[in-house]
N, C-alpha and C positions, 0 to 999 in steps of 0.2 A: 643748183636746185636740189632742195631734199626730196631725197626718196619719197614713196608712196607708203602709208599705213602696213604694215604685215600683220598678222596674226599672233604673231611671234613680240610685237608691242604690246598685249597683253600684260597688264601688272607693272609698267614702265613707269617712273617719276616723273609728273608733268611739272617743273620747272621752270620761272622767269629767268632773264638775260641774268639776275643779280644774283640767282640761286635761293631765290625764294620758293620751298614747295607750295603748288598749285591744287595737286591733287596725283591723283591714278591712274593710268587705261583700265577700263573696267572690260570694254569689248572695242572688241574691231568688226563693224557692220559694213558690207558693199562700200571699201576701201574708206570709211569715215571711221576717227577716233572718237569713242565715248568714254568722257573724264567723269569720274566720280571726284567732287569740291572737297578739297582738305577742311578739317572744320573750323580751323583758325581764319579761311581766307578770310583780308578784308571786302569789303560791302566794295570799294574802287578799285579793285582788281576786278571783283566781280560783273562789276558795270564795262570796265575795258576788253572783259571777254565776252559779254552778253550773255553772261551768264545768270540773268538778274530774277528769272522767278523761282522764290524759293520751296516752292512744290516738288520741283526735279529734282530726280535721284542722281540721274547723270546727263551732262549737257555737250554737246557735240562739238571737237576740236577744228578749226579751221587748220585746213591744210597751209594757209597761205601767213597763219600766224607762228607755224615753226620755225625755228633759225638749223635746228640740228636736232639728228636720231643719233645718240649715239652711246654706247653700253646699256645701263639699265637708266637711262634719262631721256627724257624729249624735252629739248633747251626751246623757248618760245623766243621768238624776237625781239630783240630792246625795244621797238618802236613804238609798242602796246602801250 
């Protein structure tokens, strides 16, 4: 089980299973991660994270779509 959000995940690489950048930890609010969108992402990654209205500045990481925290990355789960 991966850990819970820190504070300290601040500025962290959000990355897919393949090593594709995602985006950023912008904040860590009452243990949820908030990702600021890389500005390359595609439109179907965006749709696989629900990430889909393009008004938001940053949109809220599912805990349960981590695979791993680890150094300056948070690796998402292949299954996305």
């Amino acid at each position: 089980m991966v850990r819970d959000f820190r504070n300290s995940d601040e500025g962290k690489k959000v990355v897919t299973a393949d090593g594709h950048m995602v985006g950023t930890v912008e904040r860590i609010q009452g243990g949820e991660a908030h990702v600021k969108p890389d500005t390359s992402l595609s439109q179907s990654v965006r749709e696989t994270l629900g990430w889909t209205d393009e008004s938001e500045e940053m949109y809220p990481l599912r805990h349960e779509s981590v695979d791993q925290i680890a150094g300056d990355e948070i690796h998402l789960k292949s299954n996305l």
